[in-house]
TIMI-2910 file (N, C-alpha, C, CB; in pm, 1 decimal, decimal comma, always signed):
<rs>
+----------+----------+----------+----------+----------+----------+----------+----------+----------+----------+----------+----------+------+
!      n_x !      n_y !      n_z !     ca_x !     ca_y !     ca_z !      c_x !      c_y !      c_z !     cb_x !     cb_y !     cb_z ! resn !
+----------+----------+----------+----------+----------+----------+----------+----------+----------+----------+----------+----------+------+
!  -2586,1 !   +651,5 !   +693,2 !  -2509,7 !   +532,8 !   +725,6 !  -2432,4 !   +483,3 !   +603,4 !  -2601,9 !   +423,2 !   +778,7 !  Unk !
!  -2495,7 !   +501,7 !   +496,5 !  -2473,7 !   +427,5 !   +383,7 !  -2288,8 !   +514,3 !   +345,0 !  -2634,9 !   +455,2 !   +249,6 !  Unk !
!  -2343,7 !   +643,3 !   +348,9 !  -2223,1 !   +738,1 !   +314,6 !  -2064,1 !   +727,8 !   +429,7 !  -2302,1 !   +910,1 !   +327,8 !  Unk !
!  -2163,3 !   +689,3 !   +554,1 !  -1999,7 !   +687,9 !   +657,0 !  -1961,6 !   +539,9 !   +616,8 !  -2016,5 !   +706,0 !   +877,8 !  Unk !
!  -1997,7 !   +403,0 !   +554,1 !  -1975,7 !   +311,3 !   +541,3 !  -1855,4 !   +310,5 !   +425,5 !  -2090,1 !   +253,8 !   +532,4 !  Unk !
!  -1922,0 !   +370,9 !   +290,4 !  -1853,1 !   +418,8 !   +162,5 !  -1734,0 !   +495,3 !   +247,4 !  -1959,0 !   +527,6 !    +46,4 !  Unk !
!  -1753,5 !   +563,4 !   +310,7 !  -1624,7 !   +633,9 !   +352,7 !  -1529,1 !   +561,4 !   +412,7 !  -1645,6 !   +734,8 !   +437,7 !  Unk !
!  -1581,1 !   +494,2 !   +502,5 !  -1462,9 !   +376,7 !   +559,0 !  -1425,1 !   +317,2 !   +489,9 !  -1483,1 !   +282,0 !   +643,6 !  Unk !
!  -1469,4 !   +284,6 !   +371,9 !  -1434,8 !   +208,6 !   +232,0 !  -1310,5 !   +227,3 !   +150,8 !  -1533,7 !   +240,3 !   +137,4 !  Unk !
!  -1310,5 !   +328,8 !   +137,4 !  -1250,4 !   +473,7 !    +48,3 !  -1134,7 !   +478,7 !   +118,7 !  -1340,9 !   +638,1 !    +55,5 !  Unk !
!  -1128,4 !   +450,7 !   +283,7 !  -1020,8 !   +493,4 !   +349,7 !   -936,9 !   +359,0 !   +352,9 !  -1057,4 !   +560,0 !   +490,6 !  Unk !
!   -989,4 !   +256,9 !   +359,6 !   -924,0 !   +157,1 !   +384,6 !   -885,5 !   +123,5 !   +298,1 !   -963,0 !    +80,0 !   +436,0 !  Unk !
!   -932,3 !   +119,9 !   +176,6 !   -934,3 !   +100,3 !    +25,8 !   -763,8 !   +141,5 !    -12,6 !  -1068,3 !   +217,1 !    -58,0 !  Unk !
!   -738,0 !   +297,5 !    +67,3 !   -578,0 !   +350,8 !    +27,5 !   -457,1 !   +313,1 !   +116,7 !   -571,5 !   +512,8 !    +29,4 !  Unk !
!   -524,8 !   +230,1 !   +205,5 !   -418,8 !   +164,6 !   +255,7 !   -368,4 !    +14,4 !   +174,7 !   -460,8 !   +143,7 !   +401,5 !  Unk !
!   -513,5 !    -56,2 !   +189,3 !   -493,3 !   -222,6 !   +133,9 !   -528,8 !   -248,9 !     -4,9 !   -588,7 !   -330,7 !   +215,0 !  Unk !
!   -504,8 !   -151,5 !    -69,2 !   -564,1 !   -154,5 !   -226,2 !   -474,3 !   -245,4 !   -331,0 !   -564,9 !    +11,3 !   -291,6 !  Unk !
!   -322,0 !   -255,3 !   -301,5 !   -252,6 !   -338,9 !   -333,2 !   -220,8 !   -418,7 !   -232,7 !   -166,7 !   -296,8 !   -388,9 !  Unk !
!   -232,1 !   -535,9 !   -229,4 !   -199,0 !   -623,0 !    -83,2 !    -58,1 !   -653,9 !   -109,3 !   -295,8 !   -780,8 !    -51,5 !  Unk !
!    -21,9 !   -674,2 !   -213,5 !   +137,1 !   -676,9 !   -198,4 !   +264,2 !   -596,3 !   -163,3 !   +166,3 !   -700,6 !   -285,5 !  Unk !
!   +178,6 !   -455,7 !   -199,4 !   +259,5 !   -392,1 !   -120,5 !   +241,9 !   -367,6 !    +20,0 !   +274,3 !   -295,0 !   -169,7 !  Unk !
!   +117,4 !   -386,6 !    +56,3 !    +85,5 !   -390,3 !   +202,5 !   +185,3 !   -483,2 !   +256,3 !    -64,5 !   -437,1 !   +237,0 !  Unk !
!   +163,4 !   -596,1 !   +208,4 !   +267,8 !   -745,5 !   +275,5 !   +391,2 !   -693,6 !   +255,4 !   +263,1 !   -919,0 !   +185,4 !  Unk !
!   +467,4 !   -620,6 !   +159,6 !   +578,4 !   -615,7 !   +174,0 !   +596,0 !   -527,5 !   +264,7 !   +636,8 !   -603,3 !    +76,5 !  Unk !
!   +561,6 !   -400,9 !   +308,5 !   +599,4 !   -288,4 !   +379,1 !   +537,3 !   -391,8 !   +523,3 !   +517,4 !   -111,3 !   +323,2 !  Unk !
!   +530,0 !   -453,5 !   +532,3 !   +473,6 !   -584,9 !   +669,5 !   +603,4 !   -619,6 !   +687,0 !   +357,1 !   -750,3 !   +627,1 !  Unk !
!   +688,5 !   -665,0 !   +596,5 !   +807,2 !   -749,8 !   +599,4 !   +881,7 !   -687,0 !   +616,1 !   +843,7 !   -821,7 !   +511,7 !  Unk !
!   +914,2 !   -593,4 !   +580,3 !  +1072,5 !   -465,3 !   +577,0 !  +1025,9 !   -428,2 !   +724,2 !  +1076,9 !   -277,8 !   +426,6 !  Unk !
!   +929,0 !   -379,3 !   +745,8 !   +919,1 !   -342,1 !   +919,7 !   +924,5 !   -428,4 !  +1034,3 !   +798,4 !   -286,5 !   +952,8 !  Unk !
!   +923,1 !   -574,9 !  +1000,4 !   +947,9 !   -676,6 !  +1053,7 !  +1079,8 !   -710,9 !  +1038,6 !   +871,2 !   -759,0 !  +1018,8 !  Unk !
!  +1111,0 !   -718,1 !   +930,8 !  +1286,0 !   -720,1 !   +921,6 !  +1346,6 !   -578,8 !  +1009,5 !  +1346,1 !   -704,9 !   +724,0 !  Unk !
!  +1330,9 !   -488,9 !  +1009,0 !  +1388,8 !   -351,2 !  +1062,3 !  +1326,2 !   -384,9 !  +1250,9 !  +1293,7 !   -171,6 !   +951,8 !  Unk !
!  +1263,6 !   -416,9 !  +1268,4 !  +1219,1 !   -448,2 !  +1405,7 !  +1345,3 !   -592,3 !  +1472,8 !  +1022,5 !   -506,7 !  +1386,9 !  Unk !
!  +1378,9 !   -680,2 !  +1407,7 !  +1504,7 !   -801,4 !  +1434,6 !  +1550,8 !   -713,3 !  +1415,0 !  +1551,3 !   -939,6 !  +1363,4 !  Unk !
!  +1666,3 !   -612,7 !  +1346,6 !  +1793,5 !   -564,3 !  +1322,0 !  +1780,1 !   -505,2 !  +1454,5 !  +1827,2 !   -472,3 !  +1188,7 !  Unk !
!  +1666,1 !   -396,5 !  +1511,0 !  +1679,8 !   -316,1 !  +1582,3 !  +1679,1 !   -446,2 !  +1764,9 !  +1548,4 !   -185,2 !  +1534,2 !  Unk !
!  +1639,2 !   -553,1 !  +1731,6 !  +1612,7 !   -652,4 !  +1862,5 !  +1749,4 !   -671,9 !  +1900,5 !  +1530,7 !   -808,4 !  +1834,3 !  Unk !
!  +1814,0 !   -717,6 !  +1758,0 !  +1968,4 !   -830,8 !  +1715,3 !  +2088,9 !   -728,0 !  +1769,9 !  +2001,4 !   -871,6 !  +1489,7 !  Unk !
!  +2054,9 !   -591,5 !  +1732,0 !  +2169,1 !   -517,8 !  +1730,8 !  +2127,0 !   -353,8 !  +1790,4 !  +2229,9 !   -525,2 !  +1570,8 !  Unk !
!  +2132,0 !   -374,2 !  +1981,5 !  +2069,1 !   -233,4 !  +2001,6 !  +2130,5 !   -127,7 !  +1990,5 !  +2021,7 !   -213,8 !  +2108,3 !  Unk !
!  +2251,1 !   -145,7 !  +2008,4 !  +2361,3 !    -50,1 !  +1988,9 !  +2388,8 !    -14,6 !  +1875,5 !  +2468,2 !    -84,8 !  +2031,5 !  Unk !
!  +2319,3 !    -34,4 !  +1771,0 !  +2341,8 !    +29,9 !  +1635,1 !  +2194,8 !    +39,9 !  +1558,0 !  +2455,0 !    -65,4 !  +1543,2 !  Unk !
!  +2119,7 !   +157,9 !  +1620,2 !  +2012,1 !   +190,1 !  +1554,2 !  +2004,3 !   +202,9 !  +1444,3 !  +1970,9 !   +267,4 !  +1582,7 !  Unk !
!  +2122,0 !   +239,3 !  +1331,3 !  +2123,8 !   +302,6 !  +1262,3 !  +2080,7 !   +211,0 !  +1168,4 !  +2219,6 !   +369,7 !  +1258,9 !  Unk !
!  +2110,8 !    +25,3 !  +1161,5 !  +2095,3 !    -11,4 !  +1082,4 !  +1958,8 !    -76,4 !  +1080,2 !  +2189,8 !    -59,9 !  +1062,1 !  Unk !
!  +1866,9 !    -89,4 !  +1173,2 !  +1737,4 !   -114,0 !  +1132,7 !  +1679,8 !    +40,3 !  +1090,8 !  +1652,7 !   -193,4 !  +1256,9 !  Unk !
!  +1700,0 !   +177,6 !  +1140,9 !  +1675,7 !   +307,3 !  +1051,5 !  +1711,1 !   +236,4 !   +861,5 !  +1823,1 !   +464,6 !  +1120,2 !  Unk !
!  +1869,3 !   +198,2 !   +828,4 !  +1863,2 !   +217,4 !   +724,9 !  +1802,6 !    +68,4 !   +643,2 !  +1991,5 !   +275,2 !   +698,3 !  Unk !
!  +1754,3 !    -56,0 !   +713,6 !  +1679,6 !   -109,2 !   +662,5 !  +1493,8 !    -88,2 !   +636,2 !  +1723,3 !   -194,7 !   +714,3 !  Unk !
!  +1471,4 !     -4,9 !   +719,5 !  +1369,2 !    +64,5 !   +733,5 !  +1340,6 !   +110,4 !   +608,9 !  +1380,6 !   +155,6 !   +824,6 !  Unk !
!  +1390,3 !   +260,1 !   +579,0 !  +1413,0 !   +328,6 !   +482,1 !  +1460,3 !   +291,4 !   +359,9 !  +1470,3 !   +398,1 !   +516,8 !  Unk !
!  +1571,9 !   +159,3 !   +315,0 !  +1568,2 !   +130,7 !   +231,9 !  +1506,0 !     +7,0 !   +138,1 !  +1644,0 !   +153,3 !   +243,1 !  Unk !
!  +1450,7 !    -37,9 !   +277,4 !  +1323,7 !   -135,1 !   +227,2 !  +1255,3 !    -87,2 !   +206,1 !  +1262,6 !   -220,6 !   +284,1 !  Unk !
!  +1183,4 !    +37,1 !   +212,9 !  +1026,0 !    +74,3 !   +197,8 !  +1064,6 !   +163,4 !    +79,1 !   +933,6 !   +159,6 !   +343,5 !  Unk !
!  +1181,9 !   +245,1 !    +41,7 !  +1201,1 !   +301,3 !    -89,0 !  +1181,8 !   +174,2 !   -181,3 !  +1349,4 !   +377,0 !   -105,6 !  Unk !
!  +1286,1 !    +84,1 !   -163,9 !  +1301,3 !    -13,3 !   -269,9 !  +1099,9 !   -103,7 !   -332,1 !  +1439,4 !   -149,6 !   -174,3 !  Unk !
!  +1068,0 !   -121,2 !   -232,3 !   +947,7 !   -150,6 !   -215,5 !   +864,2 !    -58,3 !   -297,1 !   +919,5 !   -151,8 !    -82,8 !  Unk !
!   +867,1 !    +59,2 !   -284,5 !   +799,6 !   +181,0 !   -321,3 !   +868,0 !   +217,0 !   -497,9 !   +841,9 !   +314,7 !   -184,0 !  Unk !
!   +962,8 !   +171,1 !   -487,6 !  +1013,9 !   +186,7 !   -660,8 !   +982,6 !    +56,3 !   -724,3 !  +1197,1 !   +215,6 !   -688,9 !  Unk !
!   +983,7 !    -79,3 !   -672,4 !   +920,2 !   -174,9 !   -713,8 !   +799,2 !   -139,2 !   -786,1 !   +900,7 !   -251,1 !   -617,7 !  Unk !
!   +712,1 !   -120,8 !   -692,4 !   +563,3 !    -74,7 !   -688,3 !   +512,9 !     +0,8 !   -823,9 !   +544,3 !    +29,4 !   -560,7 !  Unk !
!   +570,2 !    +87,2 !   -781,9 !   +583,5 !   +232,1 !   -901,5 !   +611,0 !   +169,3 !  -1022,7 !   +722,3 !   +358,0 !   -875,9 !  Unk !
!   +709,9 !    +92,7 !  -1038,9 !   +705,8 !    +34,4 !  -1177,0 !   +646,2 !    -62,4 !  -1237,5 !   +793,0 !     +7,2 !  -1205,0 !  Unk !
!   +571,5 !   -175,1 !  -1185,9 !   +491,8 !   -222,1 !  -1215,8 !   +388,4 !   -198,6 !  -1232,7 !   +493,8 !   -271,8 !  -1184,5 !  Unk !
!   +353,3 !    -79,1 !  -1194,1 !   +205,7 !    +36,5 !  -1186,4 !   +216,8 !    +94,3 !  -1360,5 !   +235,7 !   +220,1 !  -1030,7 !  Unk !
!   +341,2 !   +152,9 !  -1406,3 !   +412,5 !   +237,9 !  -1476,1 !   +364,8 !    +86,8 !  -1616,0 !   +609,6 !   +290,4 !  -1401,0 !  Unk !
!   +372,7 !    -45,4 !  -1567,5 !   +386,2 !   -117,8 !  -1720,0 !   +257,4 !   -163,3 !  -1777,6 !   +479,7 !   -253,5 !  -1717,6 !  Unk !
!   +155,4 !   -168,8 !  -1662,7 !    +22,3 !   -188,3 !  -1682,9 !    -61,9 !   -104,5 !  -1798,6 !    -30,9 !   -165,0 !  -1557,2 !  Unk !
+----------+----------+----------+----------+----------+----------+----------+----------+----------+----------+----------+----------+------+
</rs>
């Protein structure tokens, strides 16, 4: 028991291990979910808020990791 517990640990651990980036990749998919509500006829631009929120997010990340 003890070991499948640690394991659920471990797993959840690599999702919510930074909560800020958790919250942000919350927000860019929430923002990309309105673009795609606001504007159906142009998928393209909740795709490219999607994608360039979660890069930008993801290079954020990375560098504040990088100064520690």
């Amino acid at each position: 028991m003890t070991m499948l517990v640690t394991t659920f640990r471990m797993l959840v651990g690599l999702f919510v291990d930074d909560g800020s980036l958790a919250l942000a990749i919350i927000v860019i998919v929430l923002l990309s979910w309105i673009f795609a509500t606001l504007m159906p006829d142009f998928p393209i631009a909740a795709g490219a808020v999607l994608l360039v929120g979660c890069l930008g997010v993801l290079f954020t990340n990375v560098m504040k990791a990088a100064q520690r």
